[in-house]
C-alpha positions as CSV (number, residue, x, y, z in Angstrom):
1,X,24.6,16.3,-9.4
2,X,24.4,16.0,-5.6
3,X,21.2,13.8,-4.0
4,X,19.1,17.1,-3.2
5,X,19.9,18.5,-6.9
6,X,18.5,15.0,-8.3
7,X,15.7,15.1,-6.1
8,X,14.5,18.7,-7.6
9,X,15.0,17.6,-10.8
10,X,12.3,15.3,-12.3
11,X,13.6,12.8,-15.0
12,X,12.8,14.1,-18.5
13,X,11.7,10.7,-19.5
14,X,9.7,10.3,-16.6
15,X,7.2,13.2,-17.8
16,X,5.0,13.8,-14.4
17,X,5.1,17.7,-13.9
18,X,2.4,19.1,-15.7
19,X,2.3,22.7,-16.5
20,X,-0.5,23.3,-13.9
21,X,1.2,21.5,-11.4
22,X,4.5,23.0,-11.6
23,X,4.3,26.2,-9.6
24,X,4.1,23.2,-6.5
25,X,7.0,21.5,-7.8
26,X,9.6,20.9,-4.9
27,X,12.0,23.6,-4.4
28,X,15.5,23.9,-2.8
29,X,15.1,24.7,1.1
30,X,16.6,27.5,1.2
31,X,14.3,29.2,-0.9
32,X,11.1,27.8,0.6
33,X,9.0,30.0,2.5
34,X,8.8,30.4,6.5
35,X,5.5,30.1,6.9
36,X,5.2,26.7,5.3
37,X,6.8,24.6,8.2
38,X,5.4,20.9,7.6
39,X,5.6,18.0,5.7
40,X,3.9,14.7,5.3
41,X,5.2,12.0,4.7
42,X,3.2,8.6,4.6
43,X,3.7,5.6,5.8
44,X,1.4,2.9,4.5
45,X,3.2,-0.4,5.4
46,X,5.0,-1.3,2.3
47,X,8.6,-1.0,1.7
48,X,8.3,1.5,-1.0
49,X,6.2,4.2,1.3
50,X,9.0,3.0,4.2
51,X,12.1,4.1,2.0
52,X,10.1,7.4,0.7
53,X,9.8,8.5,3.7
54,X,12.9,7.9,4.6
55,X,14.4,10.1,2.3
56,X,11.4,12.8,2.9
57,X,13.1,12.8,6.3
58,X,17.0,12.9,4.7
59,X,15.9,15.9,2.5
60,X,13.9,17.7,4.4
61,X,14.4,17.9,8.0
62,X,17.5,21.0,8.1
63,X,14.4,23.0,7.4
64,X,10.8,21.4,8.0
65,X,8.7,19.6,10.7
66,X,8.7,16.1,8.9
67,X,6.0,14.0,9.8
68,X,5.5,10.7,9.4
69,X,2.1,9.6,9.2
70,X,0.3,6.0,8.8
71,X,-3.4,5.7,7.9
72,X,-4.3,2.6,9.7
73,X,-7.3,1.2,8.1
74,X,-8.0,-1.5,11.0
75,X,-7.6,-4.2,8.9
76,X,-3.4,-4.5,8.1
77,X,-1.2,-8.0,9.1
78,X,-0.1,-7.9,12.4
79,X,3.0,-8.0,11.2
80,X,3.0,-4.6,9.8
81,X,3.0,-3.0,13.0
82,X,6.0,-4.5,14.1
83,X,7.5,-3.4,10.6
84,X,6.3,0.6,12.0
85,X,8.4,-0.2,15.0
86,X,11.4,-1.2,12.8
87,X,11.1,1.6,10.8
88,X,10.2,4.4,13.5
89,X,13.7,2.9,15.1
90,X,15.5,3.5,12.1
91,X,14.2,7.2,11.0
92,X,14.7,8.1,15.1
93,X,11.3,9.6,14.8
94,X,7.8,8.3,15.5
95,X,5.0,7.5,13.3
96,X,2.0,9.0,13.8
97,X,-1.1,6.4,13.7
98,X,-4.4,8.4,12.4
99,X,-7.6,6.6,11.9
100,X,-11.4,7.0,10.7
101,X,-12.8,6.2,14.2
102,X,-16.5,6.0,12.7
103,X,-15.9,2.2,11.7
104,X,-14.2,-0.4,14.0
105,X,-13.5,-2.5,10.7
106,X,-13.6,-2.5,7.3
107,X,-16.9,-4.8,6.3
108,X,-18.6,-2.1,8.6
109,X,-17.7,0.3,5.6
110,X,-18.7,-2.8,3.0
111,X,-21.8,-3.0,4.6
112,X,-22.8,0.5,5.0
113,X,-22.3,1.2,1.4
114,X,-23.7,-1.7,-0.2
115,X,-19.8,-1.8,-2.3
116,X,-16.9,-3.5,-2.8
117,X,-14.6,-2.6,-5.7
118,X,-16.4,0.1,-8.6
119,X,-14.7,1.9,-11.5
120,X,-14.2,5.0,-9.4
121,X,-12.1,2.4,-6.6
122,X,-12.8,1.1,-3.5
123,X,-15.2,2.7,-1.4
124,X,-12.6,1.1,1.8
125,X,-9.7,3.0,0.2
126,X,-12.1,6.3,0.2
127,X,-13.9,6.1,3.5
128,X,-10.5,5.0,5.3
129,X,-7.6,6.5,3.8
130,X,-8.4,9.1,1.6
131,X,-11.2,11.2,3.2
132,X,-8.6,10.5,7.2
133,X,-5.6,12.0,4.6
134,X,-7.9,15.4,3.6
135,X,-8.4,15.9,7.1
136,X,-5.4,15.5,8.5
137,X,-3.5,17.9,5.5
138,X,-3.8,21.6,6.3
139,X,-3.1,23.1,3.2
140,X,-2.6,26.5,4.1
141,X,0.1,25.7,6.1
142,X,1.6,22.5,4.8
143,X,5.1,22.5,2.3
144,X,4.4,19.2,0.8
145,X,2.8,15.4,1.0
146,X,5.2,12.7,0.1
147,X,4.2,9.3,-1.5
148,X,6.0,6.4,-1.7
149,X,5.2,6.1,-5.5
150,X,8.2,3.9,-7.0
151,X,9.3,4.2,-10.6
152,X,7.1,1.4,-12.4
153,X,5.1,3.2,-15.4
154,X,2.4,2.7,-13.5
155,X,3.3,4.2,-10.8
156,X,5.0,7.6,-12.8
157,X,1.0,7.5,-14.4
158,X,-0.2,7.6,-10.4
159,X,1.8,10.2,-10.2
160,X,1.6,12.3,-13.1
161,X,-2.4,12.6,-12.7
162,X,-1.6,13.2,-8.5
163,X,0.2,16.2,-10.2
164,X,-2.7,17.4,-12.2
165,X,-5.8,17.0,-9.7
166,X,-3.9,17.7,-6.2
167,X,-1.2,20.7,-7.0
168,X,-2.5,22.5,-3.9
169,X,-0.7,19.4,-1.8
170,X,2.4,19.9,-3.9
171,X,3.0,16.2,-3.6
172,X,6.4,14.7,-4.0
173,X,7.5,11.4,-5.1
174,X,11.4,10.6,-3.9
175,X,11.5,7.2,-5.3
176,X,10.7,8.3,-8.7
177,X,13.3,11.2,-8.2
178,X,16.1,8.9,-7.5
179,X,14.6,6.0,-9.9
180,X,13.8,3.6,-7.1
181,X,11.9,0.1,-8.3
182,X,10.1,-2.2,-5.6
183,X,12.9,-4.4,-5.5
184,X,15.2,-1.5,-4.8
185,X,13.0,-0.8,-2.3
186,X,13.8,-4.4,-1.1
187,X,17.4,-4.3,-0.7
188,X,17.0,-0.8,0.8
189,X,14.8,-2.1,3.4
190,X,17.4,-4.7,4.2
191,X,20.5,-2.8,4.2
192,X,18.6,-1.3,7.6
193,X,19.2,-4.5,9.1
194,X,15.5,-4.8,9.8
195,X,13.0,-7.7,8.2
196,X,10.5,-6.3,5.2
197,X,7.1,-7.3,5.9
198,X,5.8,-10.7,6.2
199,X,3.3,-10.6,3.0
200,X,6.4,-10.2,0.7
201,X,8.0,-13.1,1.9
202,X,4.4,-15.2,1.4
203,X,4.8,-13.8,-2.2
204,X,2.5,-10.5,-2.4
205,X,3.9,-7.4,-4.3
206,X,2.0,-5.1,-1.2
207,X,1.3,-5.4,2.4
208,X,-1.8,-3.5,2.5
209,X,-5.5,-4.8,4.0
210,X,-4.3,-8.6,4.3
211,X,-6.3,-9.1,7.1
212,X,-9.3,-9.7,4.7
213,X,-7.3,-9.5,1.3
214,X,-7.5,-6.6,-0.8
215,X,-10.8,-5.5,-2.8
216,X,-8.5,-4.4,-5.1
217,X,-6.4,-7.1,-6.2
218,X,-7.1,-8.5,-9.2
219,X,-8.3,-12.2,-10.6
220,X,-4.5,-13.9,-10.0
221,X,-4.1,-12.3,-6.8
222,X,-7.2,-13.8,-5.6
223,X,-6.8,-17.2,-6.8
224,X,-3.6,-17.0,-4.7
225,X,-5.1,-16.1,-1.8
226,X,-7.7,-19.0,-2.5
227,X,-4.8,-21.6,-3.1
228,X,-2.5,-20.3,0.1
229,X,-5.4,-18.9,2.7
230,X,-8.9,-20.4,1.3
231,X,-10.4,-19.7,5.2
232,X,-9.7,-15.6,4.2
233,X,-10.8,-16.8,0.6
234,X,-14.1,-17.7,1.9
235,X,-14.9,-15.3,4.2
236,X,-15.0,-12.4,1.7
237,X,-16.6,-15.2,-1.0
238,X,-19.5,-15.0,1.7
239,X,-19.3,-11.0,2.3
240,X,-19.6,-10.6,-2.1
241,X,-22.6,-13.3,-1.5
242,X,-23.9,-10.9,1.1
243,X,-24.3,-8.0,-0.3
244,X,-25.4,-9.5,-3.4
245,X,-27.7,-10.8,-2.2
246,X,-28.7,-7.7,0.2
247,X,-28.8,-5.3,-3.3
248,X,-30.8,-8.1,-5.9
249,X,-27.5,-7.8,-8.3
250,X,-24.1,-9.0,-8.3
251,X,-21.4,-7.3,-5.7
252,X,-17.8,-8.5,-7.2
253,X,-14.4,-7.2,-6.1
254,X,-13.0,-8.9,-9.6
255,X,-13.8,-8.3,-13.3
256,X,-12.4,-9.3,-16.5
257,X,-11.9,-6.9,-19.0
258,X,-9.7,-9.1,-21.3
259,X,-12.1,-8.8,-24.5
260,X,-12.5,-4.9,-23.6
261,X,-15.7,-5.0,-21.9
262,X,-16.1,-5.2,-18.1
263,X,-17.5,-8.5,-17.1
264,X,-18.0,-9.3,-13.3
265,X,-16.8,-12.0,-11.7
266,X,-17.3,-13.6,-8.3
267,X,-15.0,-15.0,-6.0
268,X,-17.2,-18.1,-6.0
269,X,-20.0,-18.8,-8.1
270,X,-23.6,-18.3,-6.6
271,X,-26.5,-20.0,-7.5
272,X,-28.9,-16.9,-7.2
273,X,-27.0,-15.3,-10.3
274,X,-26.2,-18.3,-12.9
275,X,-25.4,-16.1,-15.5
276,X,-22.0,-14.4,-13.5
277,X,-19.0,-16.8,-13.7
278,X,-16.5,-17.0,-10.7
279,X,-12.4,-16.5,-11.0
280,X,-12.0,-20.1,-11.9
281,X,-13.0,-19.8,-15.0
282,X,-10.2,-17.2,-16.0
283,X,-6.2,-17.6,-15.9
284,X,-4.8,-14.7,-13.9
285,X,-1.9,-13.1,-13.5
286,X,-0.2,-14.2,-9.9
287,X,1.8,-11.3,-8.3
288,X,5.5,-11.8,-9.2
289,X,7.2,-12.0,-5.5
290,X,10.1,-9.2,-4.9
291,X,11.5,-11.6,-2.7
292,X,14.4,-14.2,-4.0
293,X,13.9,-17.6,-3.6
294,X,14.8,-18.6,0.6
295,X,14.3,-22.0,0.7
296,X,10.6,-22.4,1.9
297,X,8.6,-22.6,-1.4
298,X,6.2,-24.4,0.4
299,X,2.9,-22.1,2.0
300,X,2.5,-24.9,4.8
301,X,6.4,-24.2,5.9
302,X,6.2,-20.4,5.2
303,X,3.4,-20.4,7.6
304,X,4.9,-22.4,10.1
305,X,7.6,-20.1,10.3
306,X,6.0,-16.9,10.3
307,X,4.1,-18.5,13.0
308,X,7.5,-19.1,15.2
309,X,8.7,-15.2,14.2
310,X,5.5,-13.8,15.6
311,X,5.9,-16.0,18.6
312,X,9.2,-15.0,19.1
313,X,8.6,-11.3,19.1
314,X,5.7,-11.3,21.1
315,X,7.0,-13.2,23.8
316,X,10.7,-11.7,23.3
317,X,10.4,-8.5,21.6
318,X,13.4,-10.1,19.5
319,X,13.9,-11.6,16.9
320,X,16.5,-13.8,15.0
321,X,15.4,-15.0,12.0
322,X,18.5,-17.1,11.1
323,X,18.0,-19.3,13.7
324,X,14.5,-20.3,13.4
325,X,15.3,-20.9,9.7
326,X,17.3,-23.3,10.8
327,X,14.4,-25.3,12.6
């Protein structure tokens, strides 16, 4: 089976085509339609979306406009825009940087709607990415979106309901096509000859929002960012103590649900709601890094280095990494 056969034919184990959804299942090219002349690919700054699109670009491009597209939610390490760079060199094609230009940052969003992290998600994920994505697609005249979905279960599950609710954007998902895990994504990265981003080496499974952390993370990844950044800790400690405050009842980004009910917990406890415990008072579950062990386990070295990297490529523009390991 050739790359392009495997990539039109969804694992049978994998399960994500429903039957509603299958009439926008990906087609060979030859057999698409003239009219429908784009597709998205995007970007998000992790090394998953950055090999999904890759191949979007490998499969696709004989016969479609591929775009790639990042949804820059203001609030991303400044590290992952030299990682665009990188990978806008390597796909010989440049990413296209759309944004939701009502809000200049993300507690503007926080603020306006009084939220952090609810059942129904993160009203940042909603206001930033999702509603900029609708606007951007043009369904009439758009193939398909690709998403840099990797082969986890969770992930297929992402999928497999992105199938159900979205047909009409015929979404495709390469890296569960061609069975591709995070840590392939990893070595794939690499064998570019280009550095993944920074947040993977400091341990995280994402590079998404670190500027502030992400809403979304759960209790371990907080107490990691409490432990390895406590000034970013407890800033958004005092933005959860804010709007707390602001609305008369508890504002959390983490809950525990390990008993089966939801139970709230803040970042750091707050004397106006004695009854709401904070994340010390639960073991969580730390990201497991993708990255193998390089030698500088400890945060205050790690730190120092990326420090010398972003240096380096701001006063430079280059970069060899080798070398300032060896400082």
């Amino acid at each position: 089976m050739t790359p392009l056969e495997l990539f039109h034919h969804l694992d049978k184990d994998v399960k994500v085509v429903t039957k509603k959804a299958k009439r926008s299942q990906c087609v060979k090219p030859e057999r698409i339609e003239k009219e429908m002349k784009r597709v998205i690919a995007w970007w998000s700054g992790g090394i998953a979306s950055a090999v999904a699109c890759q191949k979007a670009i490998e499969l696709f491009s004989s016969d479609y406009n591929v775009e790639v597209v990042f949804i820059d939610t203001k609030n991303e390490h400044e590290d992952t825009y030299r990682f665009l760079d990188d990978c806008s060199n390597i796909y010989k094609k440049e990413i296209k940087v759309i944004s939701n230009e009502k809000y200049s940052n993300i507690k503007e969003v926080w603020r306006k709607y009084n939220s952090l992290n609810v059942a129904k998600g993160a009203i940042c994920s909603s206001q930033l990415k999702k509603d900029v994505r609708v606007k951007y697609q043009d369904i009439e005249n758009d193939y398909s979106q690709v998403f840099g979905f990797d082969y986890s279960k969770s992930e297929q599950n992402r999928a497999k309901n992105m199938l159900k609710n979205y047909p009409e954007i015929n979404p495709n998902f390469p890296l569960i096509d061609f069975k591709y895990t995070k840590e392939d994504c990893i070595k794939e990265v690499e064998s570019w000859g280009i550095r993944v981003p920074l947040t993977y080496e400091l341990g995280f499974r994402n590079n998404n929002c670190f500027k502030t952390g992400c809403v979304q993370g759960g209790i371990g990844y907080w107490q990691k960012i409490k432990r390895d950044f406590p000034e970013k800790f407890r800033d958004m400690a005092n933005i959860e103590r804010e709007l707390s405050i602001k609305n008369g009842k508890p504002i959390t980004i983490c809950s525990d649900q390990s008993k089966g009910k939801k139970v709230r917990l803040f970042l750091e406890a707050m004397d106006e709601f004695p009854d709401v415990l904070d994340i010390s008072s639960k073991k969580g579950r730390e990201p497991e890094t993708l990255m193998e062990c390089n030698g500088f386990c400890s945060t205050e070295e790690q730190l120092d280095l990326f420090d010398d990297i972003l240096t380096e490529i701001k006063e430079t523009n280059t970069l060899n990494l080798k070398e300032l390991r060896k400082k």
